[in-house]
N, C-alpha and C positions, 0 to 999 in steps of 0.2 A: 427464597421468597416466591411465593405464588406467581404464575404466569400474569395474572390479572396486577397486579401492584410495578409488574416491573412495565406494564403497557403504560399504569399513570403518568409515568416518567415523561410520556412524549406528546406535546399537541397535537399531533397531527392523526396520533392514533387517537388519544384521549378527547379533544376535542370536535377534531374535525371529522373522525369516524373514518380516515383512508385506510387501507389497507396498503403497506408498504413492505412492498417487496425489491427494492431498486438500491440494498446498500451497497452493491457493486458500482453506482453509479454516486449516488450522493445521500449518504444516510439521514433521518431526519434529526430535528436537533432535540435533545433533553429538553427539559425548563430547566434544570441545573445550569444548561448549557447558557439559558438566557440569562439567568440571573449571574452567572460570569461574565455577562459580556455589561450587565446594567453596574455592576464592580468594577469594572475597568474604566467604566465611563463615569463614576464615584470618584474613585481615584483622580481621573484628569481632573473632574473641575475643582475638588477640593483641596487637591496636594498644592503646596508653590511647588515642589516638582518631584512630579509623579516618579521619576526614574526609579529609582530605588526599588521602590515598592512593583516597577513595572518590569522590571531586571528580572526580581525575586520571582518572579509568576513565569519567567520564561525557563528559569534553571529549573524549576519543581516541575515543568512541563519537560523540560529534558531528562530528567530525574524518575519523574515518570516511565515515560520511554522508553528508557533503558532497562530499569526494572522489566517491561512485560517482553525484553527478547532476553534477559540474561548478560547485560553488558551494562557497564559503569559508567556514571555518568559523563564523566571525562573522555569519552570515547564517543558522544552525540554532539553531532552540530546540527544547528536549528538555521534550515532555510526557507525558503518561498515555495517551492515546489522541485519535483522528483528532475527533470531537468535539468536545475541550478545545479542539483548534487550531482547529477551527471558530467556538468559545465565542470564543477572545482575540480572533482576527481581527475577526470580528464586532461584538465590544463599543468595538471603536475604528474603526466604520465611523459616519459620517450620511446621512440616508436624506433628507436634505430636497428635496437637487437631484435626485439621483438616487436611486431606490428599487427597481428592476428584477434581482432575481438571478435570472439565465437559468441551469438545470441543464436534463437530459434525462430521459424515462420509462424507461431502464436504471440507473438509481442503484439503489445500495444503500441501505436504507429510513431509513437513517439521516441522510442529508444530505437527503433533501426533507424529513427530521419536522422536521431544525434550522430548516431556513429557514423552514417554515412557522411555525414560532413566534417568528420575527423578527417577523412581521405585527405584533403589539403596539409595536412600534420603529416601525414604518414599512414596515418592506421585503414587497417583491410579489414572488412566486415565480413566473417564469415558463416553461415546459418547452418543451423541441424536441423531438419526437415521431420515433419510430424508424420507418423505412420498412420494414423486414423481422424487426425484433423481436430482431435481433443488434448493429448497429451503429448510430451517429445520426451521417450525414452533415454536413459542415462546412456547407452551406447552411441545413440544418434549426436550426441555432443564429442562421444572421444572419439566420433570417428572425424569432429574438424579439427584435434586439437595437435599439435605438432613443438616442435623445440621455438615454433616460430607465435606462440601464443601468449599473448601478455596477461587475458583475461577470458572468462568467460562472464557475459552479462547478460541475465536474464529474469523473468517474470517465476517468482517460486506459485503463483497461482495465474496459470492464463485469465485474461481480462473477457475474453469469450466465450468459454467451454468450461472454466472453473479446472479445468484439469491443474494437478500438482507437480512440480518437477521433484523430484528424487532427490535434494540438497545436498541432502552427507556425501553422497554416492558421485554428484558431478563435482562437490568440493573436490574430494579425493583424486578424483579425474582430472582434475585443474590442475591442484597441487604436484599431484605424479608431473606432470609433466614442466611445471617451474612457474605457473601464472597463478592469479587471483581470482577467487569469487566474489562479483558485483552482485548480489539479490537484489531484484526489486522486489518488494514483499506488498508495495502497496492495495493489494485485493487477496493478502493473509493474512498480516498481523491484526490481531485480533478473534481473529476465528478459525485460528490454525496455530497452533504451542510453534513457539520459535525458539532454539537455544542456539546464541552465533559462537558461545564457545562451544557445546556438543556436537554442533552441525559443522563447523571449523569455517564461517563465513569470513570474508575478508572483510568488504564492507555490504552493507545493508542501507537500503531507502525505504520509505514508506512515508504518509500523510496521514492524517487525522479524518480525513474528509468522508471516506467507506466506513468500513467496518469499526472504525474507534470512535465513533459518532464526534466530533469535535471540527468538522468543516473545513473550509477551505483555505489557502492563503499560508498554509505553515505545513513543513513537510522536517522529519529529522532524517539525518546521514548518521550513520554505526560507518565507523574505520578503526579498527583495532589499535591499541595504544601505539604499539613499538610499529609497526605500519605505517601509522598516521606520521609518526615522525621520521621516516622515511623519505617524507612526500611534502614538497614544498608548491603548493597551485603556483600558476603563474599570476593568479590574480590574488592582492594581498588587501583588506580591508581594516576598518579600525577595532571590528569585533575579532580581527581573527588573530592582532597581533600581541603578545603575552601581557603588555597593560594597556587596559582597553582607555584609562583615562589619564597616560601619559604623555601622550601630547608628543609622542617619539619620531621625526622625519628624517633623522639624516640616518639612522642605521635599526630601524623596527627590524622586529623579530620575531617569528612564530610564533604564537600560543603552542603549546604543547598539548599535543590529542589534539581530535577532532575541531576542537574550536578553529583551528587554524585554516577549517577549509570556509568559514563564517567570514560577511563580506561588511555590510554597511547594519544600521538600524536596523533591528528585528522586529520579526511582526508582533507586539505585544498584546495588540486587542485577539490577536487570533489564538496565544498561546493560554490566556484566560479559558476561552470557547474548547481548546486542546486539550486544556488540563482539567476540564468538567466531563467530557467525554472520557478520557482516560479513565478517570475515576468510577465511574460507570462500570465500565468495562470490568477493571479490576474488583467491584462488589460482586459483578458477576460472575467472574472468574474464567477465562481463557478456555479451560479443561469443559466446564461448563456449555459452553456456548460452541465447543467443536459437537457436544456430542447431541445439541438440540439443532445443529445444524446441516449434520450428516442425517438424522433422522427427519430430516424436513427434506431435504434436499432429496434424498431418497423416496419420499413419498411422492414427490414430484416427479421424479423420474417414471416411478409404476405408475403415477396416476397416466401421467401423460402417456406411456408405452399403451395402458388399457385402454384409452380414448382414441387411439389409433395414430398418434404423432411419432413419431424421430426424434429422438431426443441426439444433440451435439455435445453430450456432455461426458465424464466417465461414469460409467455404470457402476467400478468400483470403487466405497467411500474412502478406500488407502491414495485413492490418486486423484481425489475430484477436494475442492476448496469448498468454498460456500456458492454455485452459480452454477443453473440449470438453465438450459438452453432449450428450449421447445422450436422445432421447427415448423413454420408454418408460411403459406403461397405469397401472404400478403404483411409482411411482419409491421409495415410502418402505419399502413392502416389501422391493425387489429390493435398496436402499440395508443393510437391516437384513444379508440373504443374501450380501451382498459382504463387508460388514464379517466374517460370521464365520467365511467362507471366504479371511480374513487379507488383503484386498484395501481399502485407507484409500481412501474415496470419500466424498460427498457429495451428498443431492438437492437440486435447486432448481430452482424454475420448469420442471415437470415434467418432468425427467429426471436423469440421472444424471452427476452435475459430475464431469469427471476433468482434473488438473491434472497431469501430469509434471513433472521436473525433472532434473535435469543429470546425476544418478547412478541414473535410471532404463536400462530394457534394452528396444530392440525386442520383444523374446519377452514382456515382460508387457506390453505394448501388447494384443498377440494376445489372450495368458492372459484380461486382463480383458473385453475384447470375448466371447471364447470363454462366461466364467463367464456376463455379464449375458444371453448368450442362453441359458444352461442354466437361470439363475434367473425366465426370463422365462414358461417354460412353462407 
């Protein structure tokens, strides 16, 4: 489909004329997207009760999911956010033998605050340090990893730099030595091919909200079958125990797979909005959408190198995600000047975060580089 028919898809392009460059940050929504969410809201008022029907929309939204990394449905639990999945996983780990979770100094602030607060458990946070401040080389993790490692958990696309970790390779790495891989994938899936059984992931996180355009409020966890039933959380809810409408207190039981790390009520208006994005995604095709994004990304990168900036990002498209980093004096100002000159961007880690996506255009590649030097003066 022409570049112009997939931009119809989105108000904000279609109507409101932004230019949106920010799906590292919060992608904008379909009209698919709306018209799932005005269905759910169908459903409520006219069901005597909705459930059923509001179930069915969360399993096809798991179903989903699993389809675009290569893993079965039975193997996705649907939570609130990347956090939570950290929380379940977590609370059904022992730190006795092993107490070592090796993450990187590219994470998002949120996974080193989690694990650092494991410490009352047991667990020792230990980091692999970035050579160049964009990527963390597969070495730089085995050199934290020891007989005393239970895990390594990390960002498969930095939330900064776009830089890529090396998956198979720190799987491997993990594995040799007796632990698991935690992926966070939530700023890949979607715009970087995932396979968790070719990559040998243990388990995987991600949301809908970036790049699967489907928003906030609903995030799925991957933990591999025979794994998942390895692993009992400390915290048991009624979605996660094996009948969810048996009414079971004196001796509940796992769900089998993933569902068991699922806690209370699911987000159901969110996995409607989840499952319209998804779908999206999937017309366009994963393969698709790497290779309009690497060649965005990359014009970005020359544009900006010829306009005289720094770019934070990798240069090579084998290690870089979807996210170009422009560096500039004054990024929160220049951030404010882009926004109101109708251009969706973001600062961080002092510059100017630009994330394309599949229904972008060469010419606002330009445009934006063009504006951030006029706003730079």
């Amino acid at each position: 489909m022409p570049t112009e028919a997939w931009r119809a898809e989105f108000p904000a392009l279609a109507e409101e004329g932004r230019t949106h460059l920010n799906n590292c940050s919060a992608s904008p929504i379909p009209y698919r997207g709306l018209a799932a969410r005005r269905e759910c809201e169908r459903v409520w008022i006219e069901s005597g009760n909705p459930w059923e029907t509001w179930l069915a929309k969360v399993n096809q939204a798991k179903a989903q999911f699993a389809s675009l990394i290569n893993a079965e449905p039975e193997e996705i639990a649907v939570l609130s956010c990347a956090t939570q999945a950290f929380a379940q996983v977590a609370s059904a780990l022992e730190y006795d033998e092993r107490s070592d979770i090796v993450t990187s100094d590219l994470e998002y602030p949120t996974l080193p605050q989690f694990w650092r607060a494991q410490a009352k458990r047991g667990a020792t946070l230990r980091v692999a340090n970035s050579v160049d401040g964009t990527v963390v080389p597969t070495d730089r993790y085995e050199a934290e990893l020891s007989e005393e490692t239970l895990m390594v958990c990390g960002s498969h696309a930095y939330s900064f730099t776009g830089g890529l970790m090396d998956v198979e390779a720190v799987a491997d790495a993990v594995h040799e030595v007796g632990g698991y891989l935690f992926l966070d994938a939530y700023q890949s899936v979607g715009v970087v091919p995932i396979d968790v059984k070719a990559q040998k992931i243990d388990m995987l996180v991600a949301g809908t909200l970036k790049f699967l355009l489907g928003g906030p409020g609903i995030s799925f966890l991957y933990v591999d079958h025979d794994l998942a039933n390895e692993l009992e959380p400390f915290n048991m809810g009624w979605f996660g125990v094996d009948d969810i409408f048996g009414g079971e207190t004196e001796n509940p039981q796992f769900a089998d797979g993933a569902r068991r790390f699922e806690l209370g009520t699911p987000p159901a208006p969110n996995a409607y909005q989840a499952s319209a994005g998804m779908d999206l995604i999937k017309e366009v095709g994963v393969d698709t959408v790497r290779e309009r994004v690497v060649e965005y990304t990359q014009q970005l990168i020359d544009g900006a190198i010829d306009r005289g900036y720094d770019v934070h990002s990798p240069v090579d498209p084998d290690q870089r995600g979807g996210v170009v980093n422009v560096q500039v004096e004054t990024p929160e100002r220049i951030e404010s000047s882009l926004l109101d000159a109708g251009f969706n961007v973001s600062s961080r880690a002092g510059g100017i975060r630009l994330s394309p996506h599949f229904y972008n255009t060469p010419e606002e590649m330009d445009a934006v580089l063009d504006a951030i030097v006029e706003f730079d003066r």
